[in-house]
Every structure is written in C-alpha cells, then in structure tokens.
Z-matrix of the N, CA and C atoms (Angstrom, degrees):
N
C 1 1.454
C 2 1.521 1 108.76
N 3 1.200 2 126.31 1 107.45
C 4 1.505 3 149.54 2 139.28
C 5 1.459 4 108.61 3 5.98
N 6 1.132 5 162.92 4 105.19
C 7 1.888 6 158.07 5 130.66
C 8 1.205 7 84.47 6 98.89
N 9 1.773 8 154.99 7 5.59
C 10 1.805 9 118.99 8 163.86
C 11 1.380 10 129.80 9 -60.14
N 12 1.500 11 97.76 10 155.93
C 13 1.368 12 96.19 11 -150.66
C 14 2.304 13 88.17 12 -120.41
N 15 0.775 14 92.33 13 168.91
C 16 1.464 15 102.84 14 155.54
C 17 1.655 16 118.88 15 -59.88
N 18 1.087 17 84.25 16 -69.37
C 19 1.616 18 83.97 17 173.35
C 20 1.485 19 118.53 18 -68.57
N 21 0.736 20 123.41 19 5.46
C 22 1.857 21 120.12 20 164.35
C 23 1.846 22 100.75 21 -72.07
N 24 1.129 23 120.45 22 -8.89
C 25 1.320 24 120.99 23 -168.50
C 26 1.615 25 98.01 24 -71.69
N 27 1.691 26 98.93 25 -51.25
C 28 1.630 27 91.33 26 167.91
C 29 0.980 28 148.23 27 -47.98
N 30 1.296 29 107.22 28 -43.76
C 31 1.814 30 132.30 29 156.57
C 32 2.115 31 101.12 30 -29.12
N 33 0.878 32 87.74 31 -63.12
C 34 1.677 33 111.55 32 -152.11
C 35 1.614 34 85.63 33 -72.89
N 36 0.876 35 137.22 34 -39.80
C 37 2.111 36 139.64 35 164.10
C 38 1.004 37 113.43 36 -59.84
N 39 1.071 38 97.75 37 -55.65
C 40 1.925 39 112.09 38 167.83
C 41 1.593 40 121.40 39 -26.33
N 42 1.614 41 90.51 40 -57.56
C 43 1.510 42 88.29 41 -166.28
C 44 1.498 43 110.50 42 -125.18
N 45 1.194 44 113.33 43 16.08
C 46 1.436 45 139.43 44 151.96
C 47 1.444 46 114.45 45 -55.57
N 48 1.584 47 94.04 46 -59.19
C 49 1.818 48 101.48 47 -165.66
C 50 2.005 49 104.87 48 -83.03
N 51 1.596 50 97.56 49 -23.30
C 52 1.527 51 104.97 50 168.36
C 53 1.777 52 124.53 51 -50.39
N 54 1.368 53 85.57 52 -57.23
C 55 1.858 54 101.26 53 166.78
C 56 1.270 55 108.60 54 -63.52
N 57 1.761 56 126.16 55 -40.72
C 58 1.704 57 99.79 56 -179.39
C 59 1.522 58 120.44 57 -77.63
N 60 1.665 59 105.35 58 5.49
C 61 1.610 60 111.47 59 163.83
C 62 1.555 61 95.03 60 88.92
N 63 1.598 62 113.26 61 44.74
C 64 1.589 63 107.20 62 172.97
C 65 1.618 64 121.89 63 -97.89
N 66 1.100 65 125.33 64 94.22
C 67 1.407 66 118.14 65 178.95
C 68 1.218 67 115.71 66 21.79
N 69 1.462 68 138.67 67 122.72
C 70 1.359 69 122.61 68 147.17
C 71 1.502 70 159.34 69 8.59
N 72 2.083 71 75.04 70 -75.47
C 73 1.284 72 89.62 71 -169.26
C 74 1.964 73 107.04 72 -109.91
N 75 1.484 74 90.92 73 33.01
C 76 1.657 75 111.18 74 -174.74
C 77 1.549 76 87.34 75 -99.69
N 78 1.283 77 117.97 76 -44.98
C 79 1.486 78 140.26 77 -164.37
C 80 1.615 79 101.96 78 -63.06
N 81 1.296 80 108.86 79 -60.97
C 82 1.213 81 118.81 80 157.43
C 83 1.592 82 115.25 81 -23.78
N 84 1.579 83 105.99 82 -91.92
C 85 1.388 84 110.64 83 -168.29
C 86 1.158 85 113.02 84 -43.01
N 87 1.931 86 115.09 85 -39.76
C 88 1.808 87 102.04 86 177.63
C 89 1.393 88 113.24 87 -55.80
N 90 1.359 89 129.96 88 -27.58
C 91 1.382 90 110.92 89 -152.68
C 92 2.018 91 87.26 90 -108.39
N 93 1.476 92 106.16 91 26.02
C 94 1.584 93 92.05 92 174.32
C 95 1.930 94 128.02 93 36.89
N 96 1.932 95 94.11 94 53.29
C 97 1.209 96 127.90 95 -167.77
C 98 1.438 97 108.24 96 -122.98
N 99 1.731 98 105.26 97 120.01
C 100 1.972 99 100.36 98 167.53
C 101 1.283 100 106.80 99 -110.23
N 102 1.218 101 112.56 100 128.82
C 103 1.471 102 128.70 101 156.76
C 104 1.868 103 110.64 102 -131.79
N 105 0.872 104 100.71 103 -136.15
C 106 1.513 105 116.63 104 -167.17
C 107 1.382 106 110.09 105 -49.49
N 108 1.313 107 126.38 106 -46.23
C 109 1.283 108 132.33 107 -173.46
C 110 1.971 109 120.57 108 -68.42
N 111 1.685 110 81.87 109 -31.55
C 112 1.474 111 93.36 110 173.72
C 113 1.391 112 116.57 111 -120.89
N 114 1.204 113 121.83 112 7.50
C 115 1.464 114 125.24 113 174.14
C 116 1.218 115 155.00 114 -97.06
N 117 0.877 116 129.65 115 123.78
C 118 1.908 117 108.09 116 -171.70
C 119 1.885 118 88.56 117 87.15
N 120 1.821 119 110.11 118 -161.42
C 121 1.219 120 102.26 119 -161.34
C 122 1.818 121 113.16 120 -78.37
N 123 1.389 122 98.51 121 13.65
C 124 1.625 123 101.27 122 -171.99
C 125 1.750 124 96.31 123 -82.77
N 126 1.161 125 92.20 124 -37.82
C 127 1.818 126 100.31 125 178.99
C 128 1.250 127 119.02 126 -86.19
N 129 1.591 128 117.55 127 -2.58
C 130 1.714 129 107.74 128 171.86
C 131 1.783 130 102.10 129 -104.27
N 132 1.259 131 115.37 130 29.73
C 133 1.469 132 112.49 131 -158.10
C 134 2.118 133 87.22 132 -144.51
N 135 1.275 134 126.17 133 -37.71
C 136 0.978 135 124.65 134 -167.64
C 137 1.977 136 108.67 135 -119.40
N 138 1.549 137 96.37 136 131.03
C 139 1.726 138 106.03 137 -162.47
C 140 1.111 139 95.30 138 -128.71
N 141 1.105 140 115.85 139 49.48
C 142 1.861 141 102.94 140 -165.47
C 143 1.884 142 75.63 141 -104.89
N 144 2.061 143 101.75 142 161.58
C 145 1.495 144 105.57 143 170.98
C 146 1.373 145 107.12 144 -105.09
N 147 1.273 146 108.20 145 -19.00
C 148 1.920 147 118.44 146 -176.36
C 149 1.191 148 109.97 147 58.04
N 150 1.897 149 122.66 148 35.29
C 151 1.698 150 134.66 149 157.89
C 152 1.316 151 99.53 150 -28.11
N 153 1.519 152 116.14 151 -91.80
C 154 1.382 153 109.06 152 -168.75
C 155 1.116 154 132.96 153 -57.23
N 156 1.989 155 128.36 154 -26.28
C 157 1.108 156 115.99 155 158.89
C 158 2.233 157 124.83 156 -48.25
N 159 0.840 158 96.10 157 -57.43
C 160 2.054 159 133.72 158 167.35
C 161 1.797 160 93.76 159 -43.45
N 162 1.113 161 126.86 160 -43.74
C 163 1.484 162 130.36 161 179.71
C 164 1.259 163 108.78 162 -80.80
N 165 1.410 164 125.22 163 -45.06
C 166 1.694 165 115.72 164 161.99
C 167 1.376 166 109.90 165 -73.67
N 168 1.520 167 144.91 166 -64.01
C 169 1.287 168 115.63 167 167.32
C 170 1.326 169 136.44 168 -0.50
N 171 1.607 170 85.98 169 -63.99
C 172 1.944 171 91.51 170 -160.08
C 173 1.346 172 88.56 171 -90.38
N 174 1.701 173 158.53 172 -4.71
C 175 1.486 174 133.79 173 126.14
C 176 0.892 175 124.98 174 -36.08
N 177 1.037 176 126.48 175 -53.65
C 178 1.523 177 141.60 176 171.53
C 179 1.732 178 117.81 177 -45.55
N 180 1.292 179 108.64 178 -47.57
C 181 1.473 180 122.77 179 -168.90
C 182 1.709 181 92.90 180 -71.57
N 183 1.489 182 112.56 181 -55.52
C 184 1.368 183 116.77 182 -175.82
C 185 1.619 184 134.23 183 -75.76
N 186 1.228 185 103.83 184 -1.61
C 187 1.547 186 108.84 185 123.11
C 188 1.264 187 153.41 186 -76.67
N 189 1.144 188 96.10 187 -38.20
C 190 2.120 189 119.65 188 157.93
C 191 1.906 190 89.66 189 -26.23
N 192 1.364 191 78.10 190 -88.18
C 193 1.694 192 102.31 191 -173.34
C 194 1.607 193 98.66 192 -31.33
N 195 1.036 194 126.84 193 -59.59
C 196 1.784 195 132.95 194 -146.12
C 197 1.442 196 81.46 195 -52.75
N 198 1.557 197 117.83 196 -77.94
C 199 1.394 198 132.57 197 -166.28
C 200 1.866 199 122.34 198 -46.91
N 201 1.047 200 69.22 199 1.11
C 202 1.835 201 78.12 200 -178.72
C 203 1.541 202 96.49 201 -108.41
N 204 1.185 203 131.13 202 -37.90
C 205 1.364 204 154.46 203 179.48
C 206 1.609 205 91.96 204 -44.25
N 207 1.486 206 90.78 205 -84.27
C 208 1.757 207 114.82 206 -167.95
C 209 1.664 208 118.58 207 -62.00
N 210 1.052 209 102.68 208 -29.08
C 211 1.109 210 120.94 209 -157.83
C 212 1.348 211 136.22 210 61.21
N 213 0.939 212 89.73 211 17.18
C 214 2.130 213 112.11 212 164.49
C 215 1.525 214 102.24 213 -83.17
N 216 1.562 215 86.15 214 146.94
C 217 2.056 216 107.03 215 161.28
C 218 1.561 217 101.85 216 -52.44
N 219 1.217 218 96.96 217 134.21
C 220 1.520 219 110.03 218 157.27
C 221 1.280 220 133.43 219 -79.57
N 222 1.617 221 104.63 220 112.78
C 223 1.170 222 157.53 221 -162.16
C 224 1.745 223 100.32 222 -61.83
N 225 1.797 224 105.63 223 103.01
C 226 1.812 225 123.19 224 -175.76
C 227 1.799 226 86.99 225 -19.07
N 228 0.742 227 101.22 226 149.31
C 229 1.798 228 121.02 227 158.86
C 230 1.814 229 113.55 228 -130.62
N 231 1.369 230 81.18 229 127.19
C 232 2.013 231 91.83 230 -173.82
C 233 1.454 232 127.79 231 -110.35
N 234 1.300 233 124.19 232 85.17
C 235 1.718 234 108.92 233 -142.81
C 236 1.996 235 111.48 234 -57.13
N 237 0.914 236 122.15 235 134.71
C 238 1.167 237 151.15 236 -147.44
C 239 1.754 238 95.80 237 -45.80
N 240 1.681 239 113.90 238 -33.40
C 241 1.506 240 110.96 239 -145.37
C 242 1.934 241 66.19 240 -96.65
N 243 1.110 242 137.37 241 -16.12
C 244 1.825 243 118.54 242 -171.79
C 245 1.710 244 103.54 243 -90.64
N 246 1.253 245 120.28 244 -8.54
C 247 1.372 246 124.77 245 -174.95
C 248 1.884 247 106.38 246 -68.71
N 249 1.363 248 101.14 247 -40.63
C 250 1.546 249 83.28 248 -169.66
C 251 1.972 250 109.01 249 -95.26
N 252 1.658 251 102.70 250 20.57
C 253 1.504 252 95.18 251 167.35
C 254 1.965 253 114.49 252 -94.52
C-alpha cells in the first residue's frame, strides 16, 4: 500500500466501530480522543473512563475483524459483565 501511515489505523477504528453503531463518544475514548464529550465545560465537569463501555467496543470490533479474517459470519458477541446473568 502506497503513503500508509500508522495512523490510518485510526481512520479505519473510527469508522469501523461507527458502522457497528458504537456510541460516539465510546469511539472517542477508544481512540484516546477529546472533543465534545470531553471538552470545553462538558469535559471539566465529566471524568467518566467508559472501561466497560470501550471493553465491549473493542469485543465487538474484534470480531468485526475475526470474520473478515476467517471468512465466517460474525459470531453474536456478549459483553463479558451480561454473560454471567
């Protein structure tokens, strides 16, 4: 591939986790990004890390990926803390 960069990886998370319909500003925290959610007085007022939101994402994302890998359907994903109800 022609001019890729490392950071095109973000690009490609970015709008990966957008299409699997991940919150925004979940999207955000994975890619360790401030804008709106954390910025200005929304971000001197809000401390949240959104682990467990950011922990299903990136399950989520890493199946995306698997199935593209394998070339199998992607396989239900269950975030870890709903498995033992």
């Amino acid at each position: 591939m022609k001019d890729w960069r490392l950071h095109d990886l973000r690009h490609t998370i970015s709008t990966g986790l957008h299409e699997l319909r991940i919150e925004p500003h979940v999207v955000e925290a994975v890619l360790n990004h401030v804008s709106g959610h954390k910025d200005g007085v929304a971000g001197r007022y809000n401390h949240a890390q959104y682990r467990g939101p950011m922990q299903a994402a990136l399950i989520k994302w890493a199946a995306h990926v698997e199935s593209i890998v394998s070339g199998k359907p992607q396989r239900k994903v269950i975030h870890p803390t709903h498995s033992a109800r």
